[in-house]
C-alpha positions in Angstrom: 92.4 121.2 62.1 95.6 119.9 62.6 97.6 119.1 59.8 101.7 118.0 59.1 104.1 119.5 61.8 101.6 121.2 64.2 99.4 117.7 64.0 103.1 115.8 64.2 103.4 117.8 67.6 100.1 117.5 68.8 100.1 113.9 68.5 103.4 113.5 70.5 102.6 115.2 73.0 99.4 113.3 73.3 101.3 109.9 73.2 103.6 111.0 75.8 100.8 112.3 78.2 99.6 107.9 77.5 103.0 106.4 78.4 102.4 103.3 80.5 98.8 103.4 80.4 98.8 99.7 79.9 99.6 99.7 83.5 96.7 101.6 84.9 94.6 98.9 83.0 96.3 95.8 84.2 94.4 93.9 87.6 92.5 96.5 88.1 90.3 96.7 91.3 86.5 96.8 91.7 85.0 100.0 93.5 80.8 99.6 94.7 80.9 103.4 94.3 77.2 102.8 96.7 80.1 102.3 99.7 81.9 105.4 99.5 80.1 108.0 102.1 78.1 110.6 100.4 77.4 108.1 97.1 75.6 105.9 99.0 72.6 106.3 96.3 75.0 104.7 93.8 74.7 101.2 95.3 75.6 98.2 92.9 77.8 100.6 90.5 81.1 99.2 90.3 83.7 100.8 88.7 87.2 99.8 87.8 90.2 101.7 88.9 93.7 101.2 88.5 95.1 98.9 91.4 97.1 101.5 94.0 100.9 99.2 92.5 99.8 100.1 89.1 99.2 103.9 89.8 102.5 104.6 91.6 104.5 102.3 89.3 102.9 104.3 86.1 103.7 107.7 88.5 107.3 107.1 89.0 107.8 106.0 85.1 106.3 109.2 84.0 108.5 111.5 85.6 111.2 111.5 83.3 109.4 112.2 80.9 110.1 116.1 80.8 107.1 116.4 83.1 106.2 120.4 84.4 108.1 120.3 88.3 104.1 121.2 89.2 102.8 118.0 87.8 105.7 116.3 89.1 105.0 117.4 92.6 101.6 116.6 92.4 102.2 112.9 91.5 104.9 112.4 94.7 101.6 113.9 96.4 99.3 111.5 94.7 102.0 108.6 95.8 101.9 109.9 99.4 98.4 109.7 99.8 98.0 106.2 98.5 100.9 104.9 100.8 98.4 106.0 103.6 95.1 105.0 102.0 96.2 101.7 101.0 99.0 101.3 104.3 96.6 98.7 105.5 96.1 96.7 102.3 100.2 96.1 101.7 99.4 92.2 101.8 97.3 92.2 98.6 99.2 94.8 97.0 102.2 92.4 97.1 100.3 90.0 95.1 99.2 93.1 92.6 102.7 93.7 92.4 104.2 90.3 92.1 101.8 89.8 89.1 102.7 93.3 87.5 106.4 92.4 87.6 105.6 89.1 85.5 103.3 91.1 83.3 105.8 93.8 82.2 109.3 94.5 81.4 112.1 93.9 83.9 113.5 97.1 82.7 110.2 99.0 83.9 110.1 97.7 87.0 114.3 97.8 88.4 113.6 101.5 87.1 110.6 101.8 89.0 112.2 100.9 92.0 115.2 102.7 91.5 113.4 106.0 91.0 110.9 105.4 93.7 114.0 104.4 96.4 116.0 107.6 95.0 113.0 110.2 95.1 111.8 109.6 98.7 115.3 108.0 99.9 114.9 110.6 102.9 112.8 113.5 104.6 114.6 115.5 102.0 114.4 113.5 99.0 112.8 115.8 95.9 109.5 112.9 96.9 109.0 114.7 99.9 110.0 117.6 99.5 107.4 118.0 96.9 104.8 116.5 98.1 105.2 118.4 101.3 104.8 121.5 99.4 101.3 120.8 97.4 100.1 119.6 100.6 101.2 122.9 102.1 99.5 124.4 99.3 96.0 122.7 100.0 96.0 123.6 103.7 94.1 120.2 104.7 95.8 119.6 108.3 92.9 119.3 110.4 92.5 120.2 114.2 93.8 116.8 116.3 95.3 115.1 113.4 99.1 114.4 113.0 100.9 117.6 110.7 101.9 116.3 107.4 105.5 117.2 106.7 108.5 115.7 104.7 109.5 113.4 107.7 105.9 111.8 107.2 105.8 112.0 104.0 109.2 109.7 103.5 108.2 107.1 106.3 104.7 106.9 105.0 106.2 105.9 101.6 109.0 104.4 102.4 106.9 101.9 104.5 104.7 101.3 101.4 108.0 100.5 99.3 108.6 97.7 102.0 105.9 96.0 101.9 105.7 96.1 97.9 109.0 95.6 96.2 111.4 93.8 95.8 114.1 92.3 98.7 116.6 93.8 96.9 114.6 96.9 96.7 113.8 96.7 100.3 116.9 96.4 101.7 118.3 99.2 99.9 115.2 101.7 101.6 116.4 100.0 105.0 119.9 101.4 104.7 
């Protein structure tokens, strides 16, 4: 049992590891797990996920927050891959956005968009960079589809920060 200083430490650690969570529970979306192939069985169980806006905003806040450089690299992965899973879904996730940025501090989100611009500014932003190496580290290029390097990785995302953020934020990506 965890009692006085070690519980003190526990417990802040814990906290920290639940920083922004009120993010990942804000406008979330509605998944029919039945329509995802293999789970077809599961038809008519809907779960809720944190919206793709929430995750990478909540991703980007978290990262200086002494985070391990593994975990860290594994969240610019995590960003990658939803800037290409959700690349055709930029129109709604404006709107998720837009409704996040009235929901939360304006301090949040300028440092959202700061970080976000400054981490995958370029092909070798630390975004990229990192994300290039866990994808290394999974080996998942398939035969006939396009290699997955840093140049990818910072279009991909840089695309998905144009169609989400702010102008401001937008234009600075564009320089």
């Amino acid at each position: 049992m965890l009692i006085g200083p070690k519980f003190d430490s526990f417990f802040i650690r814990t906290i920290g590891a639940l920083r922004y969570l009120e993010l990942l529970l804000t406008r979330p979306w509605v998944v029919d797990v039945g329509n995802i192939p293999g789970f077809e069985a599961l038809k008519s169980i809907h779960l809720r996920i944190p919206n793709p806006a929430s995750y990478i905003i909540q991703k980007i806040l978290i990262q200086d927050e002494g985070r391990k450089r593994e975990s860290m690299a594994k969240d610019f992965y995590y960003i990658f891959e939803v800037s290409v899973l959700f690349r055709n879904a930029l129109d709604e996730l404006r709107h998720d956005y837009q409704e996040l940025r009235r929901a939360f501090p304006e301090k949040w989100i300028s440092r959202f968009e700061r970080n976000i611009i400054v981490s995958f500014r370029d092909a070798l932003a630390e975004g990229p960079v990192m994300a290039s190496q866990v994808h290394s580290g999974i080996q998942i290029n398939q035969p006939g589809t396009m290699p997955v390097d840093e140049v990818v990785i910072a279009a991909s995302v840089q695309r998905f920060i144009r169609g989400l953020c702010s102008s401001d934020a937008r234009r600075t990506i564009q320089k």
